[in-house]
C-alpha positions in Angstrom: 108.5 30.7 -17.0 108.5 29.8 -13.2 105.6 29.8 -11.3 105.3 30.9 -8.0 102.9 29.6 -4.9 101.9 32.3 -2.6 99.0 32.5 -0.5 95.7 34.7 -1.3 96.6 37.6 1.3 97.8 40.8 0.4 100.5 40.6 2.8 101.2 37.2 1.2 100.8 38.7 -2.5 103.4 41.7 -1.6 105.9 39.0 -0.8 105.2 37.2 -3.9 105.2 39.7 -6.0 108.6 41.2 -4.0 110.2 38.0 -5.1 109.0 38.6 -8.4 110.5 41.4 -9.0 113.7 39.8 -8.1 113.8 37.0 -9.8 112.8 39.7 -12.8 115.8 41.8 -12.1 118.0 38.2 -12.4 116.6 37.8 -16.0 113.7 35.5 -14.7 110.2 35.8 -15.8 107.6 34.3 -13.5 104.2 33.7 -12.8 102.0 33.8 -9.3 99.5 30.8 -8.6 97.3 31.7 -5.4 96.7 28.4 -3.1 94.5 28.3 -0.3 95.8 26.8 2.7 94.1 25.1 6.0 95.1 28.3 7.7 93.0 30.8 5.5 90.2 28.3 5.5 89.7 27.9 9.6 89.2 32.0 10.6 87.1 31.7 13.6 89.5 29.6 15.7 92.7 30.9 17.6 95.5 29.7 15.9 97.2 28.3 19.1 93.9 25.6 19.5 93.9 24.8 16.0 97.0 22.4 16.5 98.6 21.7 13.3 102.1 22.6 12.2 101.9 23.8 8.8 98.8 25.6 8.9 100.2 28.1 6.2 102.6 26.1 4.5 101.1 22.2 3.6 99.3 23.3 0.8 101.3 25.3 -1.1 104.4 22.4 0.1 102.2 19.4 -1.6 101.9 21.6 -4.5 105.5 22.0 -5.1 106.5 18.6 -4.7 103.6 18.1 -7.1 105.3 19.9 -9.6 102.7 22.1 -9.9 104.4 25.2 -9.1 108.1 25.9 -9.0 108.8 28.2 -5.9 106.9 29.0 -2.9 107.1 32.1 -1.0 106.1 31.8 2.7 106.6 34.2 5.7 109.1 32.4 8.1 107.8 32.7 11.1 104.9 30.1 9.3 107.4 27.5 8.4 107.9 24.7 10.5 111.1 23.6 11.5 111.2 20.1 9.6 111.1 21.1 5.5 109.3 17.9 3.9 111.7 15.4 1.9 112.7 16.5 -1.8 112.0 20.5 -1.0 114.8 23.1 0.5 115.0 26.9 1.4 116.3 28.1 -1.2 117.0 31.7 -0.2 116.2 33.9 2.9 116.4 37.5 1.3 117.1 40.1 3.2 114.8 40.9 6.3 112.1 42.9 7.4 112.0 44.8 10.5 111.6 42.1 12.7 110.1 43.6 15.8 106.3 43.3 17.0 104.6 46.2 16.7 101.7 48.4 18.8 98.6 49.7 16.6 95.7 51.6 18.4 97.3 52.6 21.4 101.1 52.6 22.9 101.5 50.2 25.7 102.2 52.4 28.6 99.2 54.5 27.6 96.8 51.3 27.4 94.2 52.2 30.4 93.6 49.4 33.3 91.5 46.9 31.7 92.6 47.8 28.1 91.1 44.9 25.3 93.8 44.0 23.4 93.7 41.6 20.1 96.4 39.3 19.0 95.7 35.8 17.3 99.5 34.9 18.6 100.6 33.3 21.8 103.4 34.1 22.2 102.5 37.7 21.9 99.7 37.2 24.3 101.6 35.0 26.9 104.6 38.5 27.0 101.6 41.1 27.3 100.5 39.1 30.4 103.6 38.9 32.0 104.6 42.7 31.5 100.7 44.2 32.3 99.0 41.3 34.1 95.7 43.8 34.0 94.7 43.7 30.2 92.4 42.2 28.9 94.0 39.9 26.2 91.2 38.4 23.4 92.1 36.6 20.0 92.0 38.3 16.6 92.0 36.8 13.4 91.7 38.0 9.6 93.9 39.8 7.5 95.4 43.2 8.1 93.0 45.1 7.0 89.9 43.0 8.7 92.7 43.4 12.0 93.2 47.3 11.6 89.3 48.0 10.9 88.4 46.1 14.7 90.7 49.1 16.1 89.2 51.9 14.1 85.5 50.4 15.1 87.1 50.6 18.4 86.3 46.7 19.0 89.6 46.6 20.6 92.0 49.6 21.9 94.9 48.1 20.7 96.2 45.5 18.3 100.0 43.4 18.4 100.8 43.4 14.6 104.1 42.6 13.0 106.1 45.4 12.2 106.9 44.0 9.0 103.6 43.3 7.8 102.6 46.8 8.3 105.4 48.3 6.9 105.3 45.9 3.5 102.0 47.2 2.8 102.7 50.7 3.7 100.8 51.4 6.9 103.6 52.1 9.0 101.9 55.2 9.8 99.1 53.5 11.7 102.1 52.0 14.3 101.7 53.5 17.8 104.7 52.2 18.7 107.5 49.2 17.4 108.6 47.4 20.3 111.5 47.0 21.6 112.9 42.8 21.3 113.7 43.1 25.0 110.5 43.9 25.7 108.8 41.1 23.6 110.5 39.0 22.3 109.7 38.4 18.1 108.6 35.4 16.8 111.3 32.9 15.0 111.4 34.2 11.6 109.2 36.9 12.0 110.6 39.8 9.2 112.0 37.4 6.9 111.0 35.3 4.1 111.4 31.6 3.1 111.7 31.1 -0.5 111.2 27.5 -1.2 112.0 24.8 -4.2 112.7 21.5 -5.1 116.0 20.2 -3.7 116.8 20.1 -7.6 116.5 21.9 -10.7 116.4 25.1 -12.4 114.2 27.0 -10.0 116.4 25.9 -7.0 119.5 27.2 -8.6 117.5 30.2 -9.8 116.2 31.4 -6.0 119.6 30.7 -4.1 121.1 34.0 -6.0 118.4 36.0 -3.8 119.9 34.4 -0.6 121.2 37.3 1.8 124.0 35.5 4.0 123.3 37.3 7.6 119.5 36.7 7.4 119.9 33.4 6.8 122.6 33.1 9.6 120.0 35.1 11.8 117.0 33.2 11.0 119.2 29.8 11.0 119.5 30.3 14.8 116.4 31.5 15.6 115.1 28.2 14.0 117.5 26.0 15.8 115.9 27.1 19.3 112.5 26.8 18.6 113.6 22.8 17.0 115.3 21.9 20.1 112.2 22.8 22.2 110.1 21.1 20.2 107.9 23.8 19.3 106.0 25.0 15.8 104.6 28.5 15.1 101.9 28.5 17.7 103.3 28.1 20.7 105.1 30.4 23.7 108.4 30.7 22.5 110.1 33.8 20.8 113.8 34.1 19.2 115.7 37.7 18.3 119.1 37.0 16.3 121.3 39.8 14.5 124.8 39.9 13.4 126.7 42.7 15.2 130.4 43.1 14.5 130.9 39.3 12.8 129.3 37.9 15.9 125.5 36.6 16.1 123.7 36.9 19.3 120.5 36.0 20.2 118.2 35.9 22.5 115.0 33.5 23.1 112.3 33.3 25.6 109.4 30.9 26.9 106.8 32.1 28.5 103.9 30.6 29.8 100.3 31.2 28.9 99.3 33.6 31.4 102.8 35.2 31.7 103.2 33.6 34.9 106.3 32.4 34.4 109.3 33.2 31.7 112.4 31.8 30.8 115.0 34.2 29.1 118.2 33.5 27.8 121.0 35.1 25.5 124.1 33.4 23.6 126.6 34.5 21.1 129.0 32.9 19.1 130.9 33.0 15.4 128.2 33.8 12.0 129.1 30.1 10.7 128.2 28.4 13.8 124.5 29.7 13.8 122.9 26.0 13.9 125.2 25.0 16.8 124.5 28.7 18.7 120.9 27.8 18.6 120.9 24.3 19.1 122.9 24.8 22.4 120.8 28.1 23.5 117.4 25.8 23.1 119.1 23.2 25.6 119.9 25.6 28.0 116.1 27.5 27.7 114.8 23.6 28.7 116.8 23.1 31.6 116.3 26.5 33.6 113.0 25.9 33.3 111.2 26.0 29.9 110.5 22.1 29.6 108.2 22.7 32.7 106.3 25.3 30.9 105.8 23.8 27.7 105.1 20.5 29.0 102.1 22.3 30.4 101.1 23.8 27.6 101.4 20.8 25.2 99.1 19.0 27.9 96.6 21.8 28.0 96.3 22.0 24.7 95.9 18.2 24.6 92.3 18.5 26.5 91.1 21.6 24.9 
């Protein structure tokens, strides 16, 4: 029997438990082991201060190469761009909606002045640049702890991923999905990383629940964000999809306060996704995005 990492969440259970189901449906039985990570454990911090890559991920990482478990499950947008020695992705099923989405209150209803929570950056950096007026504060927690702030009218709108909330069926309480070219998603977000060993049973096992596209998608986005030098907290956001055998993206970096924005597009053949994205995170730091996250590396440096 395999056993699988997941975080404690229920997001992070659903995914767990998805992958369950389809490792069942391939004949495999399997068990889930919950590990808590240094990103469940530090709540009261926003995650862009707290400064380490791997917030979600280490834990549940050192316990696979451990042996202790067999396959991880992670949310994508969590993993960092460099997989530790001796561990792989095994599969990258096929993905979520991958567009942020608006809970509370649609954006171009939100009043002058409107509190708005996100615990992301990058989401916070794009609401500043398209309504300098808001008032933009950090949320942490779970879903539920997230959704409950809105209904105690703590905030008048919440940026959730549309995924998240449709996984755990509460797509009803989204005001409204938005639209990639109006913010950009995170790398990743909508998909999910199914890790293993480089070797062995369970790695052959998971790579049967690889969906080609997703991982030509996701393969892109993650190309970008390694060629700016950037993990899962930062300014940066990636949208790939395959349309007609061709895969275009499109990135952005923003900085903090949505001052300034870098956007770019590229496109090229499904099998050159590492090279598309490689070559589109180049051309994001020359017309201007080393500038901006130059600065925010150095603010966050004496914070």
């Amino acid at each position: 029997m395999l056993t699988i990492g997941s975080r404690g969440s229920q997001l992070a259970l659903w995914q767990a438990r998805w992958i369950q189901a389809r490792l069942a449906a391939l004949g495999h039985e399997s068990r889930i082991e919950i590990i808590h990570t240094t990103g469940d454990r530090i709540t009261d911090v926003p995650l862009a201060k707290v400064g380490t890559k791997g917030l979600f991920t280490k834990e549940i990482e050192e316990a696979l190469l451990r042996g202790d478990i067999d396959v991880a499950v992670h949310s994508m947008k969590d993993m960092p761009t460099d997989v530790p020695f001796g561990l792989t992705i095994a599969a990258v099923p096929e993905r979520e909606d991958p567009r942020d989405a608006m809970v509370g209150m649609r954006l171009d209803e939100l009043p002058q002045g409107a509190k708005v929570g996100t615990s992301s950056l990058r989401r916070s950096a794009q609401l500043r640049a398209l309504r300098p007026d808001l008032v933009i504060e950090s949320i942490r927690g779970n879903v539920d702890t997230r959704l409950r702030k809105v209904e105690e009218q703590r905030f008048d709108a919440i940026v959730l991923a549309a995924a998240g909330l449709r996984r755990l069926a509460l797509e009803q309480r989204i005001a409204e999905v938005l639209d990639p070219e109006v913010m950009c998603p995170a790398v990743g977000q909508g998909a999910l990383a199914v890790e293993t060993r480089t070797d062995g049973e369970a790695h052959e096992i998971c790579r049967r629940l690889d969906h080609t596209e997703t991982r030509a998608a996701v393969t892109a986005e993650r190309a970008v964000l390694a060629r700016l030098g950037g993990g899962c907290q930062v300014p940066i956001g990636a949208h790939a999809r395959i349309d007609g055998g061709v895969l275009r993206i499109d990135a952005i970096v923003v900085a903090p306060e949505g001052d300034a924005t870098v956007r770019l597009a590229a496109q090229g053949p499904v099998n050159a996704a590492q090279s598309i994205g490689e070559a589109l995170g180049d051309d994001l730091l020359r017309a201007g995005g080393r500038e901006i996250l130059e600065a925010v590396y150095d603010g966050s440096a004496h914070e």
